[in-house]
TIVOKE-767526 format. One record per atom (N, C-alpha, C): residue in three letters; atom name; x, y, z. Coordinates in steps of 0.001 Angstrom, whole numbers, plus 500000, padded with zeros to 6 digits. Layout:
<recs>
 residuo atomo      X      Y      Z
     ALA    CA      X      Y      Z
...
</recs>
This chain:
<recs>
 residuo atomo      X      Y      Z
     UNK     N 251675 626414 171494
     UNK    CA 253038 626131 171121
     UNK     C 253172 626397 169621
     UNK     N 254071 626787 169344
     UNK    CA 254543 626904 167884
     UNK     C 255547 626625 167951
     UNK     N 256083 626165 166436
     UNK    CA 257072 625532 165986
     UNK     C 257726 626444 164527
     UNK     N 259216 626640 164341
     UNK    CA 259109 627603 163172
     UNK     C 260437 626701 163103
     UNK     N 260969 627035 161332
     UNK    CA 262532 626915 161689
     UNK     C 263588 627713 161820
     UNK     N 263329 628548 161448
     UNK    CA 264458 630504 161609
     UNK     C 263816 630766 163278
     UNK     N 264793 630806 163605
     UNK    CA 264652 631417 165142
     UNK     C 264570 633063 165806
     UNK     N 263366 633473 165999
     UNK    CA 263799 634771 166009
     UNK     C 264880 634998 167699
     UNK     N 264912 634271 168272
     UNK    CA 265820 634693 169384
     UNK     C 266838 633421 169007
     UNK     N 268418 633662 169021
     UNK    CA 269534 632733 168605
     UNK     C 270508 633651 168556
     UNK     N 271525 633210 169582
     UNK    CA 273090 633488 169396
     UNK     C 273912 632475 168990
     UNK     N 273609 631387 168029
     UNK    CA 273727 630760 167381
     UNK     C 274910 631300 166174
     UNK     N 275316 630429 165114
     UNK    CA 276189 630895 163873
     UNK     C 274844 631199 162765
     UNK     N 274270 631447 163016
     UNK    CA 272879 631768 162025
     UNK     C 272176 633052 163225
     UNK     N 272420 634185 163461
     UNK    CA 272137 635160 164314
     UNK     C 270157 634582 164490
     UNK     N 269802 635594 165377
     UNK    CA 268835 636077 165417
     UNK     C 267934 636347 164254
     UNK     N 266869 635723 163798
     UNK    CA 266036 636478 162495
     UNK     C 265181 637653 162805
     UNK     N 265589 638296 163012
     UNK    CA 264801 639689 163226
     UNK     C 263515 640061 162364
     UNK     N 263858 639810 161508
     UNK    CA 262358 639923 160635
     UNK     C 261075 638621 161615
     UNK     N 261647 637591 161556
     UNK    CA 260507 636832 162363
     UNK     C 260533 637079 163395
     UNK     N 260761 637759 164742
     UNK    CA 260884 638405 165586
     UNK     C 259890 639786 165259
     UNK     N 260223 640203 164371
     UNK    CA 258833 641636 164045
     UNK     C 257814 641178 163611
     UNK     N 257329 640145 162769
     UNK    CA 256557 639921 162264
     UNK     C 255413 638767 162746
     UNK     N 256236 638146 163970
     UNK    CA 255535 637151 164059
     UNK     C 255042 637176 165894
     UNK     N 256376 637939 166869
     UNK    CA 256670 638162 168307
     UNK     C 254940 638584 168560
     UNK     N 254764 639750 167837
     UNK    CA 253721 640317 168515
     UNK     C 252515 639565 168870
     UNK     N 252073 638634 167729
     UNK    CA 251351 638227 167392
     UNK     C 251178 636508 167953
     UNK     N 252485 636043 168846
     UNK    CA 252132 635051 169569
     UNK     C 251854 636037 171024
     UNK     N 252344 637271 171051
     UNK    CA 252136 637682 172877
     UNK     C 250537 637709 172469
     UNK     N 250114 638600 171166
     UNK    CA 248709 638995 171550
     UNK     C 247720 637553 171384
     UNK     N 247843 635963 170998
     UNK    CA 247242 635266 171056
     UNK     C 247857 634124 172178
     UNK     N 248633 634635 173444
     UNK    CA 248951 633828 174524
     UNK     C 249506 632255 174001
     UNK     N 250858 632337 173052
     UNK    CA 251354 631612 172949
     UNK     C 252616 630820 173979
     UNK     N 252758 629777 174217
     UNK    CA 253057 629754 175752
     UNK     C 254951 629154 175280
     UNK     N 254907 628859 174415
     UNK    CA 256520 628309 173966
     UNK     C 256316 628114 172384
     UNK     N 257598 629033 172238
     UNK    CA 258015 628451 170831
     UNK     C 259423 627835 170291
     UNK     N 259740 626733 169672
     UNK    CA 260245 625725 169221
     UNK     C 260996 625910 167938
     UNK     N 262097 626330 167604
     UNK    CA 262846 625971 166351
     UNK     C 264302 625164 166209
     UNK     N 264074 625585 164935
     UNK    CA 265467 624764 164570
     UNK     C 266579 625927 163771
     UNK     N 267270 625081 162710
     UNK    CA 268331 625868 161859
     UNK     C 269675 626044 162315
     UNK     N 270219 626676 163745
     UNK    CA 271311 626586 164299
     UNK     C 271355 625210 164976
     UNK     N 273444 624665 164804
     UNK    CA 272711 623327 165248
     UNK     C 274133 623252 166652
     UNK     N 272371 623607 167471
     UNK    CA 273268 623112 168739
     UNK     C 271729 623445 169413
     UNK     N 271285 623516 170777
     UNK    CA 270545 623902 172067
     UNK     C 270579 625044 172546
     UNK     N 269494 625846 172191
     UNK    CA 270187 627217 173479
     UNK     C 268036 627406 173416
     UNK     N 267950 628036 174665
     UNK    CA 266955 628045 175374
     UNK     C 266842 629749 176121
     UNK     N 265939 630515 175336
     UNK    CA 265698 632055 175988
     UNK     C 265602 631916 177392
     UNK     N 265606 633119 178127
     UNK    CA 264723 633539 179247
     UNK     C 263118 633688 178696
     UNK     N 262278 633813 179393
     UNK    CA 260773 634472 178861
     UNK     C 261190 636095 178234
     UNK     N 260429 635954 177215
     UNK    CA 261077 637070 176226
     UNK     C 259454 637841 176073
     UNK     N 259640 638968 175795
     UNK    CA 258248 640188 175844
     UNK     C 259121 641454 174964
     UNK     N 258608 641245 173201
     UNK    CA 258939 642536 172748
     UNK     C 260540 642347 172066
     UNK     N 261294 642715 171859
     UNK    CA 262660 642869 171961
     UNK     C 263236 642849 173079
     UNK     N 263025 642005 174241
     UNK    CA 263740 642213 175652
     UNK     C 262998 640958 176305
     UNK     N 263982 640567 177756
     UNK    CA 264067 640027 178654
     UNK     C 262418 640450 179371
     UNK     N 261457 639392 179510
     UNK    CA 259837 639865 180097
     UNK     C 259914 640481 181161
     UNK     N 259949 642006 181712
     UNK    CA 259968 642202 183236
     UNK     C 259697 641157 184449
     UNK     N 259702 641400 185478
     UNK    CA 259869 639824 186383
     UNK     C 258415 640180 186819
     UNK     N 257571 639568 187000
     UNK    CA 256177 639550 187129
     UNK     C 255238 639805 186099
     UNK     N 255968 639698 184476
     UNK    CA 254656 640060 184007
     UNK     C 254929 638880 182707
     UNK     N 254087 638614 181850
     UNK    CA 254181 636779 180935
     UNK     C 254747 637277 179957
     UNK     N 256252 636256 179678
     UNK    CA 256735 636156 178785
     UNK     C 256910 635130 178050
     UNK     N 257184 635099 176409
     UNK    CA 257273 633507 175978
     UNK     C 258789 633294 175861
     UNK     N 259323 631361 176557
     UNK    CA 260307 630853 176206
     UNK     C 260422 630585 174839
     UNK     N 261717 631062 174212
     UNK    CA 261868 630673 172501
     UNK     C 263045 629472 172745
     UNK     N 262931 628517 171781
     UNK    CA 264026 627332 172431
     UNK     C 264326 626800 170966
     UNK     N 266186 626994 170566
     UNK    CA 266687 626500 169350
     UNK     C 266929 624722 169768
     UNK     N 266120 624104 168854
     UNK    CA 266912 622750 168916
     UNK     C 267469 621745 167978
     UNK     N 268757 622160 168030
     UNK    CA 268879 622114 165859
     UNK     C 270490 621078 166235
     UNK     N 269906 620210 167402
     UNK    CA 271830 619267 168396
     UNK     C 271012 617556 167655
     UNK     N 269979 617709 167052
     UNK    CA 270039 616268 167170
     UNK     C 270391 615607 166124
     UNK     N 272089 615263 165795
     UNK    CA 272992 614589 165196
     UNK     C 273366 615492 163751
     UNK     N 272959 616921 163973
     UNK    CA 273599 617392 162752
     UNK     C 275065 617414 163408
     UNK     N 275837 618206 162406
     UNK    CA 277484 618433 163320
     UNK     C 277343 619768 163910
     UNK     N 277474 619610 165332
     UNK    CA 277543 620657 166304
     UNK     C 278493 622088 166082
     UNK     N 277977 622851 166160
     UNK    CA 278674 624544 165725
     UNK     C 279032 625205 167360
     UNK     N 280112 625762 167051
     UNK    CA 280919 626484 168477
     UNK     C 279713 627759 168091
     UNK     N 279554 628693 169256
     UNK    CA 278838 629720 169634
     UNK     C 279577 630503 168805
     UNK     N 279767 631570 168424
     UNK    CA 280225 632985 167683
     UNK     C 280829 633516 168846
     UNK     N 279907 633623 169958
     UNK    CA 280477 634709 170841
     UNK     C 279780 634650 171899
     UNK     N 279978 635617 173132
     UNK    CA 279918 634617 174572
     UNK     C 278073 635003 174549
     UNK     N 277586 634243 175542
     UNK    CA 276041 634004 176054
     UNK     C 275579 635536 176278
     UNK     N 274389 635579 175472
     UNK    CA 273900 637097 175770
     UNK     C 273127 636782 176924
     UNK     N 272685 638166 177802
     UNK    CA 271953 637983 178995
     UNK     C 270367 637751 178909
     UNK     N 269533 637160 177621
     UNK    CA 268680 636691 177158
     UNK     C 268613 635307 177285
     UNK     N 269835 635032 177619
     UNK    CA 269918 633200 177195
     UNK     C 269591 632575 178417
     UNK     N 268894 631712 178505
     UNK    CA 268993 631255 180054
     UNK     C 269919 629875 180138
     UNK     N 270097 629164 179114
     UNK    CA 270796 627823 178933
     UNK     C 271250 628067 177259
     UNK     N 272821 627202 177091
     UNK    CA 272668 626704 175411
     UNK     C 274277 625728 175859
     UNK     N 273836 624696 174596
     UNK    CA 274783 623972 174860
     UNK     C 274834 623901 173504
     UNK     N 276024 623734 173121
     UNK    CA 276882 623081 171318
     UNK     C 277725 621935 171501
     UNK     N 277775 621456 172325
     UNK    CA 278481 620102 172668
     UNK     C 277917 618897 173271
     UNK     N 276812 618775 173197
     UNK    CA 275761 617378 173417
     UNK     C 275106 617356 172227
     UNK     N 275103 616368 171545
     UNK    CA 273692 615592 170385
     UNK     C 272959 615152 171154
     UNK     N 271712 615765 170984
     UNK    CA 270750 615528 171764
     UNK     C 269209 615745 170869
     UNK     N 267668 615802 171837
     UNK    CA 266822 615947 171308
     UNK     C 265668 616412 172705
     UNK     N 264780 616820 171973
     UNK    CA 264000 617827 172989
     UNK     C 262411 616883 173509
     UNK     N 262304 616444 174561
     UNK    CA 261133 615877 175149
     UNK     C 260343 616639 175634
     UNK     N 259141 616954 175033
     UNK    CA 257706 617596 175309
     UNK     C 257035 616812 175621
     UNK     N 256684 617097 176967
     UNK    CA 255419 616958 178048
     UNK     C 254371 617697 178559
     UNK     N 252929 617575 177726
     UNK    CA 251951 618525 178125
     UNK     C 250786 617368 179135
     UNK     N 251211 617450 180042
     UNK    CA 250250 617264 181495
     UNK     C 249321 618346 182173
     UNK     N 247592 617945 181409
     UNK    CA 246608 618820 182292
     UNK     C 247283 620689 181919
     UNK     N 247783 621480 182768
     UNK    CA 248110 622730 182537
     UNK     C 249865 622902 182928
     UNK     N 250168 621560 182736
     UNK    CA 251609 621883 183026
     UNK     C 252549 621176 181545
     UNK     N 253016 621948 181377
     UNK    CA 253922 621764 179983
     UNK     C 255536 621366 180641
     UNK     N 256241 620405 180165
     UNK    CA 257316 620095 180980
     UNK     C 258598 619953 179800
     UNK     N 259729 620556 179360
     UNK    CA 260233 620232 178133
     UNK     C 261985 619801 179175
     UNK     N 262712 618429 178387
     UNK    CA 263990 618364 178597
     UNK     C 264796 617774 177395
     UNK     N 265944 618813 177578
     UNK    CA 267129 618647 176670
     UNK     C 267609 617473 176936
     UNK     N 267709 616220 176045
     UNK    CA 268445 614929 176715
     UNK     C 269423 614747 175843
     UNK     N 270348 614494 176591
     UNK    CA 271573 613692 175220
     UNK     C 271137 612508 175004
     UNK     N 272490 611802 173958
     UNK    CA 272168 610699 173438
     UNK     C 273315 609495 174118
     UNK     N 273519 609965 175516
     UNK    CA 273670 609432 176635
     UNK     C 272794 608931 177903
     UNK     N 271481 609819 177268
     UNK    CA 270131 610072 178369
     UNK     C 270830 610914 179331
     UNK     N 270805 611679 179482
     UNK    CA 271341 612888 180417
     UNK     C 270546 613972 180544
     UNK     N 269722 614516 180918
     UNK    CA 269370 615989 181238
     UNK     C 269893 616682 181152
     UNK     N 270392 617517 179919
     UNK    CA 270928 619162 179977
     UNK     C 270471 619860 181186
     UNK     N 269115 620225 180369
     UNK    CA 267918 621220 180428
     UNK     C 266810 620837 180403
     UNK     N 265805 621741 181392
     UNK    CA 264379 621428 181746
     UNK     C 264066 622957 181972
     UNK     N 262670 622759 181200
     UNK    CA 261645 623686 181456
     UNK     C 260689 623230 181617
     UNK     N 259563 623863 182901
     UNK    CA 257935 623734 182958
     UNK     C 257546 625069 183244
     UNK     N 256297 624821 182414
     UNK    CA 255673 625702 182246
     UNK     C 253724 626047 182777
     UNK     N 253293 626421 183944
     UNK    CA 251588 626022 183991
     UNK     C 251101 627314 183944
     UNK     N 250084 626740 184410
     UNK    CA 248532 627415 183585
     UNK     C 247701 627251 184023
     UNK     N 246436 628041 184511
     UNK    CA 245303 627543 185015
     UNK     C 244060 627102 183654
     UNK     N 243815 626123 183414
     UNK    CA 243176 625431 182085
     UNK     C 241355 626434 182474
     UNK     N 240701 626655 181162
     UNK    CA 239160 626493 182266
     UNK     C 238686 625617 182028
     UNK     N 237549 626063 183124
     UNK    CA 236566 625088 182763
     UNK     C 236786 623957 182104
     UNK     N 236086 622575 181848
     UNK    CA 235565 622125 180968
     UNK     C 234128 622642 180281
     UNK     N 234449 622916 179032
     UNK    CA 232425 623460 178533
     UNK     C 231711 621977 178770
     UNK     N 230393 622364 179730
     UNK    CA 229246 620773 179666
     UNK     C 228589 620764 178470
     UNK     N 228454 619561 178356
     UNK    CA 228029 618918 176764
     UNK     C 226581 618649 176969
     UNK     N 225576 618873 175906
     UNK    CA 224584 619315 176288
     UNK     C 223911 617613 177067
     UNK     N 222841 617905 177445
     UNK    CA 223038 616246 178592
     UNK     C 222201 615691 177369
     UNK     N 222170 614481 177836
     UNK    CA 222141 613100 176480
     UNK     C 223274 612817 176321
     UNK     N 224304 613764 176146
     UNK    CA 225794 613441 174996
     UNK     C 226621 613491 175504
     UNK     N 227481 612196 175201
     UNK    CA 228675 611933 176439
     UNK     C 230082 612457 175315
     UNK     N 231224 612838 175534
     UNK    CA 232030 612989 174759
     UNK     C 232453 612047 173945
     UNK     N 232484 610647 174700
     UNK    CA 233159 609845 173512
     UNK     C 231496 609071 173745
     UNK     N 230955 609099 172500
     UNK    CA 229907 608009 172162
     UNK     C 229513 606584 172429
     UNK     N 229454 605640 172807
     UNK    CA 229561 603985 173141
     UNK     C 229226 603770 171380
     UNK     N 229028 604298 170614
     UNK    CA 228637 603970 169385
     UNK     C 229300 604854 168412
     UNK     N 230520 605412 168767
     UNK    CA 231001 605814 167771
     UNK     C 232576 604589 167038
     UNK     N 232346 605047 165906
     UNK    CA 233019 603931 165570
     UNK     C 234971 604354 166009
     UNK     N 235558 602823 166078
     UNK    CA 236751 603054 166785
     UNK     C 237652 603790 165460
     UNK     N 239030 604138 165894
     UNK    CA 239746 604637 165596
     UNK     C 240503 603738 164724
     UNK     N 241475 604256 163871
     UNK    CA 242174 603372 162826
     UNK     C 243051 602265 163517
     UNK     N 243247 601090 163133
     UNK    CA 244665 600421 163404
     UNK     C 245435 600220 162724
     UNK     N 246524 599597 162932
     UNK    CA 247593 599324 161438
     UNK     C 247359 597750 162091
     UNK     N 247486 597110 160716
     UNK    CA 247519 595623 160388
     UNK     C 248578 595235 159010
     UNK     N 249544 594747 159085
     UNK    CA 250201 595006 158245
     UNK     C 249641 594144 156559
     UNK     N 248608 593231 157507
     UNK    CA 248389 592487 156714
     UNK     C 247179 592866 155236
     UNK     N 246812 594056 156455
     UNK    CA 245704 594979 155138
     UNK     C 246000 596172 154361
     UNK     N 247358 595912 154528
     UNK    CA 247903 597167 153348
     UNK     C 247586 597452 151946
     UNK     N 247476 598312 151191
     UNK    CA 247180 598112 149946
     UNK     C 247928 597634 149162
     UNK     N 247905 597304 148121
     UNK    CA 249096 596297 146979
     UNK     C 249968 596994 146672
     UNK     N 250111 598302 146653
     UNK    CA 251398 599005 146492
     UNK     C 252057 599340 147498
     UNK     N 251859 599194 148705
     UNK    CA 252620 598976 149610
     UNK     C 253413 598218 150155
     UNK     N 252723 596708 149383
     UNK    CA 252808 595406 149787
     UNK     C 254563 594957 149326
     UNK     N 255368 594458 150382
     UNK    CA 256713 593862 149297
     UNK     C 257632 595225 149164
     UNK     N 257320 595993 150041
     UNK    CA 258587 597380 149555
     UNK     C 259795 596994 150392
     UNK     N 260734 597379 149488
     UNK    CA 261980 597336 150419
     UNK     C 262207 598405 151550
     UNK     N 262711 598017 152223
     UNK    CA 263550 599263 153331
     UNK     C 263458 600786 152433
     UNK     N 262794 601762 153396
     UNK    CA 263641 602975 153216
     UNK     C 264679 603440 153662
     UNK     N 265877 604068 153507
     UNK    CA 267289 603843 153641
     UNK     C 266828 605017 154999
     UNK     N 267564 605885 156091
     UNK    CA 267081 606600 156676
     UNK     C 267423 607845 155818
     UNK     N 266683 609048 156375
     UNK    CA 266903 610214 155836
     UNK     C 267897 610990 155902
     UNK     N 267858 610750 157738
     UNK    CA 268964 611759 158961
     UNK     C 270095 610845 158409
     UNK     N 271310 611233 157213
     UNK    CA 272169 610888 157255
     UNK     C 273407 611751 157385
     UNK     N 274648 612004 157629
     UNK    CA 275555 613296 157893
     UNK     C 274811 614113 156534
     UNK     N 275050 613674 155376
     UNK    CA 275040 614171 153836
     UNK     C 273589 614696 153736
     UNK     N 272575 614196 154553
     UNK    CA 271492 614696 154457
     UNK     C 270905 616073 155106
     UNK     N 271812 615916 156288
     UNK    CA 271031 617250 157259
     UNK     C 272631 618461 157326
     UNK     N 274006 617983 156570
     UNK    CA 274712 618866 156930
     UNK     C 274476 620170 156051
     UNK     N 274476 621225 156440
     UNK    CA 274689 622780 155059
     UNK     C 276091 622180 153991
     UNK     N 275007 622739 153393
     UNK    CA 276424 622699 152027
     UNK     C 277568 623558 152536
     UNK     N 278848 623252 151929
     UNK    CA 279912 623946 151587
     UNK     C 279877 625377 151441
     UNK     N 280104 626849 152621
     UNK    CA 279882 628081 151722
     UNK     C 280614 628097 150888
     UNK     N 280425 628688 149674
     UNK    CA 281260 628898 148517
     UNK     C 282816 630171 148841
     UNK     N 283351 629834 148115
     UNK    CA 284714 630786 147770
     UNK     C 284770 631288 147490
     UNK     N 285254 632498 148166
     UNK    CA 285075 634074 147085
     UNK     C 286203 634081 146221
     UNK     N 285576 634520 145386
     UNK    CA 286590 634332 143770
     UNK     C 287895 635103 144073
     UNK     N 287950 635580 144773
     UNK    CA 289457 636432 145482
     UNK     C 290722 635464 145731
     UNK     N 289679 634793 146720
     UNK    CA 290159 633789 146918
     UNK     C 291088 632756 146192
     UNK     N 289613 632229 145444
     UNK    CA 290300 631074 143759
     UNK     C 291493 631397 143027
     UNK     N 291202 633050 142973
     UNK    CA 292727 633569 142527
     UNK     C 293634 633551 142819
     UNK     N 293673 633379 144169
     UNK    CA 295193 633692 145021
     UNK     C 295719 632148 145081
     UNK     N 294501 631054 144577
     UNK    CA 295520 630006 144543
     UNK     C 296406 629661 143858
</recs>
């Protein structure tokens, strides 16, 4: 899985990035990347399996590219109608994307913030093997030491007594600035 934020597949108000699409497409087909994940346009839209500049012929592996840029920025109308690449997109649910990797099955759904199911994708795989570990050695050790916990009570002293962080995701935080005015414009006022 990869994750980027310029989308090279998007009929979005932020097109298609074509440069990451040349530069990067080839190079998840030739290392069997199985889904990729962005953001930047803000709404949901979800490829067909994509191979190259095009729709994957029907029998042969393509990767799903999936924009998910709906969760509580302000939602953008499409430009223009659904290309035949798209398999789903929505601009009118705030929503957020649930990834599920079970064994060789990858399971992803678009949910609003109604809990609703847009959209679902799964995706499998035949996993191999497990590699055997040489014998003596079990994967997890009886003697390896455990994993971290949080205790709030063993924080360090500069942690200790902080106030609230305010949240991040606020409108002012995640909206695009203002495009600017073309000075043509300014004039004619």
């Amino acid at each position: 899985m990869v994750f980027l934020h310029h989308p090279p597949w998007s009929s979005g108000e932020h097109p298609s990035s074509t440069a990451m699409r040349r530069d990067f497409s080839p190079l998840f087909e030739q290392y069997g990347v199985d889904l990729v994940l962005t953001g930047h346009d803000h709404n949901y839209e979800r490829t067909k399996p994509m191979k190259g500049d095009a729709v994957a012929p029907a029998g042969t592996r393509g990767i799903p590219y999936l924009v998910v840029g709906s969760g509580d920025a302000t939602l953008r109308p499409f430009p223009g109608a659904q290309p035949d690449w798209t398999a789903f997109r929505d601009n009118t649910h705030v929503g957020y994307l649930d990834v599920v990797v079970d064994g060789g099955t990858l399971t992803t759904k678009f949910i609003t913030s109604s809990g609703t199911v847009r959209d679902s994708l799964t995706l499998t795989k035949t996993l191999p093997a497990a590699v055997a570990a040489p014998s003596g050695v079990s994967a997890m050790s009886a003697d390896a030491p455990q994993g971290p916990t949080y205790d709030p009570k063993q924080l360090p002293e500069f942690l200790r007594d902080q106030k609230p962080v305010p949240p991040a995701d606020t409108l002012e935080s995640v909206a695009d600035a203002p495009e600017p005015v073309p000075a043509t414009a300014l004039e004619q006022r």
